[in-house]
BASE-47607 format. One line per field, with one value per atom (N, C-alpha, C): x, y, z; residue number from 1; residue in one letter. Coordinates in nm, 4 decimals. Example, Ala and Ser with C-alpha at 12.3 -4.5 7.8 and 13.67 -1.06 7.14 Angstrom:
<rs>
c1 = [1.3190,1.2300,1.3200,1.2850,1.3670,1.2900]
c2 = [-0.5690,-0.4500,-0.3300,-0.2250,-0.1060,0.0030]
c3 = [0.7800,0.7800,0.7800,0.7080,0.7140,0.7870]
mipa = [1,1,1,2,2,2]
drendo = [a,a,a,s,s,s]
</rs>
This chain:
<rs>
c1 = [-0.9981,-0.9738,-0.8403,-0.8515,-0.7152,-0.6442,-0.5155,-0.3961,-0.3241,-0.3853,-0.3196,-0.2197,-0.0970,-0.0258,-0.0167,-0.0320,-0.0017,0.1259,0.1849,0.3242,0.3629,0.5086,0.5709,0.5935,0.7428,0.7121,0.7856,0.9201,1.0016,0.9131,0.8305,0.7463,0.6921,0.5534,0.4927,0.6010,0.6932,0.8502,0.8499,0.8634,0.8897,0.7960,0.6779,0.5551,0.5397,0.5336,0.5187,0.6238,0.7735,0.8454,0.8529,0.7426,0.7194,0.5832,0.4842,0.4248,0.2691,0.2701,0.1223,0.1618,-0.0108,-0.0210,-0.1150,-0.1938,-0.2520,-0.2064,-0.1060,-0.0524,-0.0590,-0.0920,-0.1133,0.0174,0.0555,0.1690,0.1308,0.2136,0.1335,0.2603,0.2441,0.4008,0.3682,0.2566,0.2223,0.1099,0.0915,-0.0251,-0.1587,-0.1674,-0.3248,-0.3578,-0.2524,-0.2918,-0.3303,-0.2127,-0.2168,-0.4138,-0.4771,-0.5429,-0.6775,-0.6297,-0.7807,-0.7620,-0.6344,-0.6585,-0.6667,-0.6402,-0.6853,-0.8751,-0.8904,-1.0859,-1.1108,-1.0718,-1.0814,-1.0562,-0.9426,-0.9745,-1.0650,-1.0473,-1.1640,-1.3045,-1.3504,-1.4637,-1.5147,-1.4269,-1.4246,-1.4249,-1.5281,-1.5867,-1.4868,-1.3974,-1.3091,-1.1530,-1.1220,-1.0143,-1.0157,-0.8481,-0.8610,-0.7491,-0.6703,-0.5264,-0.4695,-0.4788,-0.3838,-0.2395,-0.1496,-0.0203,0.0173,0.0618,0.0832,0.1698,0.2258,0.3918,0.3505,0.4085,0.3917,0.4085,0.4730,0.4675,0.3558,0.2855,0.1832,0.0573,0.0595,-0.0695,-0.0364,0.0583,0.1160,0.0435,-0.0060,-0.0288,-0.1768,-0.2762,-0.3805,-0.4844,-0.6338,-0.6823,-0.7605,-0.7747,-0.8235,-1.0152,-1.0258,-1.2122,-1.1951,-1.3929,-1.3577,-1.3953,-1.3116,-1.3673,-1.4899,-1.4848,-1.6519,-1.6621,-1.5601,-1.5409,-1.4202,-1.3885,-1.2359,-1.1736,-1.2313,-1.1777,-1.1879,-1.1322,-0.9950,-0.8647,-0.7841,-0.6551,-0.5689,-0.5127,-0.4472,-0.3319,-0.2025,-0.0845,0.0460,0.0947,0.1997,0.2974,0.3782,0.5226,0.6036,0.7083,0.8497,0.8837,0.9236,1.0072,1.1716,1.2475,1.3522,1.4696,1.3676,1.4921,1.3917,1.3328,1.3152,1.1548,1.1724,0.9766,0.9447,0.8692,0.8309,0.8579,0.7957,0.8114,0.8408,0.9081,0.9589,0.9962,0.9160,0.9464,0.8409,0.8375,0.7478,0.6647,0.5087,0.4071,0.4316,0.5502,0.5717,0.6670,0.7975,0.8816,0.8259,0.6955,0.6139,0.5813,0.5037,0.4230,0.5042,0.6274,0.6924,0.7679,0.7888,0.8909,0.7680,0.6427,0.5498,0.5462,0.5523,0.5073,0.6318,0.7882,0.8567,0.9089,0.8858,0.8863,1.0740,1.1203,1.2853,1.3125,1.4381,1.4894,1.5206,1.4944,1.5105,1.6382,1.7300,1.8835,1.8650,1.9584,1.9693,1.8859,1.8020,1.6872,1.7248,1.7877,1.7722,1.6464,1.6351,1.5210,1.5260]
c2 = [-2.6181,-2.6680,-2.6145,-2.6040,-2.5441,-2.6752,-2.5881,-2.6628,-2.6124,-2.6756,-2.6013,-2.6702,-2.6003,-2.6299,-2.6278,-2.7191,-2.6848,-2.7663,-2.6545,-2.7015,-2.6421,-2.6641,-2.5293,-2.4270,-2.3316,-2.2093,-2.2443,-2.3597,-2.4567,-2.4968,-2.5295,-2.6155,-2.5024,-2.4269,-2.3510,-2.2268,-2.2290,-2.1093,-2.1942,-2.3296,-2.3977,-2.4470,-2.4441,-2.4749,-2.3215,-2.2236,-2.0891,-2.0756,-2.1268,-2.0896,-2.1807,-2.3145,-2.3576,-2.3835,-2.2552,-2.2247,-2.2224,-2.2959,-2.3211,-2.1903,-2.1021,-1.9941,-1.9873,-2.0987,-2.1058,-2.2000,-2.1285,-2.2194,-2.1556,-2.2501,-2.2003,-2.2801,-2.1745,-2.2262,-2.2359,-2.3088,-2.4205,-2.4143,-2.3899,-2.4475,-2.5796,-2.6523,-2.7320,-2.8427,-2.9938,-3.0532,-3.0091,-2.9382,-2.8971,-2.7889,-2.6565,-2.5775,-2.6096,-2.7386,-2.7952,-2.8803,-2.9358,-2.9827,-2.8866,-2.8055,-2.6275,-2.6505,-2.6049,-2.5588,-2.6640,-2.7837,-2.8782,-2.8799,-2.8948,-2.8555,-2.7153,-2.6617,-2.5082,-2.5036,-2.5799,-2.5883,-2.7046,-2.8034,-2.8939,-2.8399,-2.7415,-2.7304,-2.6315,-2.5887,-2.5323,-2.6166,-2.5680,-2.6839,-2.6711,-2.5819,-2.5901,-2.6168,-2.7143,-2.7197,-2.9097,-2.9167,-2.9901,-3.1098,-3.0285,-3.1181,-3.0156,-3.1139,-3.0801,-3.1096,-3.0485,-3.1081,-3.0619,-3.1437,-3.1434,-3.2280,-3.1617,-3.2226,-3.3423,-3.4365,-3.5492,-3.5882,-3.5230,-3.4808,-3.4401,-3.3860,-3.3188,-3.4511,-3.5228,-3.6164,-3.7267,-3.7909,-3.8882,-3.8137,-3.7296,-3.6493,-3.6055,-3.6110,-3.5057,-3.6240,-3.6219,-3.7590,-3.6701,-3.7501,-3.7249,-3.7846,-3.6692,-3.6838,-3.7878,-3.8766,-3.9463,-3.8931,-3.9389,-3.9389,-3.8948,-3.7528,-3.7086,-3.7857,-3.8567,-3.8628,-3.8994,-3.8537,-3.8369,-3.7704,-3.6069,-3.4761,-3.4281,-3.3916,-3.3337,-3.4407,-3.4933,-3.5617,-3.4680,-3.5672,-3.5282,-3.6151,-3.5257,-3.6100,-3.5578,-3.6503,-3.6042,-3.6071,-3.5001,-3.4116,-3.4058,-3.5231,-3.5097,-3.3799,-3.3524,-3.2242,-3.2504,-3.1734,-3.1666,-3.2790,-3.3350,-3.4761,-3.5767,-3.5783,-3.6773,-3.7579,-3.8342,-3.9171,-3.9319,-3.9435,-4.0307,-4.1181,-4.2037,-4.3273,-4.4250,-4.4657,-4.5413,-4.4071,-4.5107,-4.3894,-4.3145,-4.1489,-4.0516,-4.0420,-4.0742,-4.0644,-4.0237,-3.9054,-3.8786,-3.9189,-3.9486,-4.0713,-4.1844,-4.2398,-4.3822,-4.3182,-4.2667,-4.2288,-4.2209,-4.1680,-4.1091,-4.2590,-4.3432,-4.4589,-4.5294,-4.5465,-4.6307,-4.6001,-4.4804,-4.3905,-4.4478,-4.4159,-4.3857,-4.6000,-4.6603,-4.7736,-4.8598,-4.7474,-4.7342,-4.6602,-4.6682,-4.6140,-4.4539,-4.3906,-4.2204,-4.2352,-4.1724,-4.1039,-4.0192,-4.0572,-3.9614,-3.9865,-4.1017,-4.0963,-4.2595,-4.2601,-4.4167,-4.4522,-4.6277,-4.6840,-4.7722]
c3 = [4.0757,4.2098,4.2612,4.3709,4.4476,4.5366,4.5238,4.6024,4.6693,4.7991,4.9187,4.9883,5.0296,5.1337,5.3242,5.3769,5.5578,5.5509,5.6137,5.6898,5.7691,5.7904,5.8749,5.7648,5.8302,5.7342,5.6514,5.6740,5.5539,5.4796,5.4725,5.3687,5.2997,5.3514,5.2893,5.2107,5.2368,5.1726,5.0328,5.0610,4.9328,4.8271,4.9283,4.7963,4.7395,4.7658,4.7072,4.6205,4.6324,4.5301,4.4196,4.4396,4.3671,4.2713,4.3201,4.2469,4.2997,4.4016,4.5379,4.5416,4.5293,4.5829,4.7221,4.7552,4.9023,4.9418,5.0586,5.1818,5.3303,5.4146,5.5826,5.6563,5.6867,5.7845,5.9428,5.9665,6.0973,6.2161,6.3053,6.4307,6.4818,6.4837,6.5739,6.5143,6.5248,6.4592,6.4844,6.6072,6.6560,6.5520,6.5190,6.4296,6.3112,6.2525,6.1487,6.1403,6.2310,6.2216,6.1871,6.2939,6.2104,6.0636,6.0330,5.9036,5.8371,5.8222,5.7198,5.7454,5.9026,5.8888,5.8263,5.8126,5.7390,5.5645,5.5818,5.3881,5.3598,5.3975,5.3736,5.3698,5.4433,5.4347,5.2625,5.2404,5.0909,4.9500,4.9123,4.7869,4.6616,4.6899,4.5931,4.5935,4.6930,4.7522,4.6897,4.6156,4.5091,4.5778,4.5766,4.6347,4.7991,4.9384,5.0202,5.0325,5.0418,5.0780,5.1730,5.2970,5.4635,5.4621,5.5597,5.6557,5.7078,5.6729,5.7285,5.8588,5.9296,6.0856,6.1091,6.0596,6.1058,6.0906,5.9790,5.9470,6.0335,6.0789,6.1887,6.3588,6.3266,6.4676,6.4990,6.3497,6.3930,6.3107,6.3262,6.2716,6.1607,6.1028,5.9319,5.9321,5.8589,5.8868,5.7907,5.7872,5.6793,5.5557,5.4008,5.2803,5.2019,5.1534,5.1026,4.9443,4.8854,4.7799,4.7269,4.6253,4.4970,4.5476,4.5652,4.6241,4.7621,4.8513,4.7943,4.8348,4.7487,4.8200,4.8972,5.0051,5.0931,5.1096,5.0405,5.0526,5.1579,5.2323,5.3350,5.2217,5.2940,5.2300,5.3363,5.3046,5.3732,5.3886,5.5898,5.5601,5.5765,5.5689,5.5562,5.6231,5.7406,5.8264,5.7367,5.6411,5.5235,5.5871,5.5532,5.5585,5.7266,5.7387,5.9133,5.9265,5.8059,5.8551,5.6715,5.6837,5.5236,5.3981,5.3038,5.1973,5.1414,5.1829,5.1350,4.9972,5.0317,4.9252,4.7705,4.8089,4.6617,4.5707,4.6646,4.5863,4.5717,4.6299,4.5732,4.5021,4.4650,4.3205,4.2200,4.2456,4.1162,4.0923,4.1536,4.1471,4.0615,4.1294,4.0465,3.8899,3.8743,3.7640,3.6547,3.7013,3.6191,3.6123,3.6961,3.7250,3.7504,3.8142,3.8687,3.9558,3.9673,4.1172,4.1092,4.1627,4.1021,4.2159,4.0877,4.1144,4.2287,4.3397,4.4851,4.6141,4.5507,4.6591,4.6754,4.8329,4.8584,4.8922,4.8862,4.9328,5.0412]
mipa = [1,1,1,2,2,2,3,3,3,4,4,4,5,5,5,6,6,6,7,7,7,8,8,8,9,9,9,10,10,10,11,11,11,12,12,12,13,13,13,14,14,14,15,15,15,16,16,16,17,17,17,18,18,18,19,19,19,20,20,20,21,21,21,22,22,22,23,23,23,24,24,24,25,25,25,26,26,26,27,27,27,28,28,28,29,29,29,30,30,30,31,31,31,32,32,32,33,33,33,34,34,34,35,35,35,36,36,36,37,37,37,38,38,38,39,39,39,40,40,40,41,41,41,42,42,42,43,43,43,44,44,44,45,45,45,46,46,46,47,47,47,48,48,48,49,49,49,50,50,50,51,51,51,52,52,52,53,53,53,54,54,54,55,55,55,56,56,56,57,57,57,58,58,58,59,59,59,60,60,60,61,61,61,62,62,62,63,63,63,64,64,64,65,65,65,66,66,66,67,67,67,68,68,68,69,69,69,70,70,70,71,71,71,72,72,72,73,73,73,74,74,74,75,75,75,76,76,76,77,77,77,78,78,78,79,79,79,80,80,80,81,81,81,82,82,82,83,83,83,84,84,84,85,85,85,86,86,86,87,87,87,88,88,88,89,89,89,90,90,90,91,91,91,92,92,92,93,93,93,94,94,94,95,95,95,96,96,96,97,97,97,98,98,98,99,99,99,100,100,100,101,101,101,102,102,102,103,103,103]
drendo = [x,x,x,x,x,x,x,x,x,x,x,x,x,x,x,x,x,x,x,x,x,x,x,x,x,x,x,x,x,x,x,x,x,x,x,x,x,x,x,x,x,x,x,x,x,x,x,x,x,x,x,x,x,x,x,x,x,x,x,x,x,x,x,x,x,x,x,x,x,x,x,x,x,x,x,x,x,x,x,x,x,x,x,x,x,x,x,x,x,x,x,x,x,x,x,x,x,x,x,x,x,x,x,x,x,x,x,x,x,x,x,x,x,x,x,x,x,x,x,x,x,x,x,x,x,x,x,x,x,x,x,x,x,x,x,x,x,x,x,x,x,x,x,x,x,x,x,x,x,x,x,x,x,x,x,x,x,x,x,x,x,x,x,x,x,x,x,x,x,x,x,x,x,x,x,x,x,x,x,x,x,x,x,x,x,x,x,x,x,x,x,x,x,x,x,x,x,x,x,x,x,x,x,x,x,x,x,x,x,x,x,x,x,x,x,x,x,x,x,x,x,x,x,x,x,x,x,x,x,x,x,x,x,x,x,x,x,x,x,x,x,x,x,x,x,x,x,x,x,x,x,x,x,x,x,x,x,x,x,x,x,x,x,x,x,x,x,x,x,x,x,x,x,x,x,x,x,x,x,x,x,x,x,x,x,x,x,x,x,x,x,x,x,x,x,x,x,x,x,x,x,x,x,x,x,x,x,x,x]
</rs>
């Protein structure tokens, strides 16, 4: 299964140097919204990760299943709105406060 990135070109710069080799870079939520209908429609598309600016903006089809998750990714002026999907997960996970990251 694949893992794709939509963002801007900050985001998709940083999922590639971190190892996402399919990412679509986006200027705008309308673009952002093609391409999430565009990878979605691919049966092998495992994990999305999108700018959370962008998922606050564009509406989300419903649920075929398990696959594919779709998680918003703080960009750089930090979450939209509270605290970003992936510092919950990792706070649940590690079950404490991760060093640097207020709450």
């Amino acid at each position: 299964m694949k893992i794709i990135a939509i963002g801007d070109r900050m985001m998709t710069y940083a999922c590639r140097a971190g190892g996402i080799s399919h990412t679509i870079s986006c200027t705008d939520a309308t673009e952002a919204q093609h391409a999430l209908e565009e990878v979605l429609a691919q049966e092998d598309t495992g994990v999305v990760l999108m700018l959370d600016r962008y998922l606050t903006e564009i509406h989300l089809p419903p649920s075929r299943g398990a696959y594919p998750v779709i998680i918003g990714i703080p960009g750089p002026q930090g979450a939209v709105r509270g605290e970003d999907a992936v510092t919950s997960a990792v706070r649940k996970v590690a079950g404490r406060h991760i060093p640097g990251v207020e709450h």
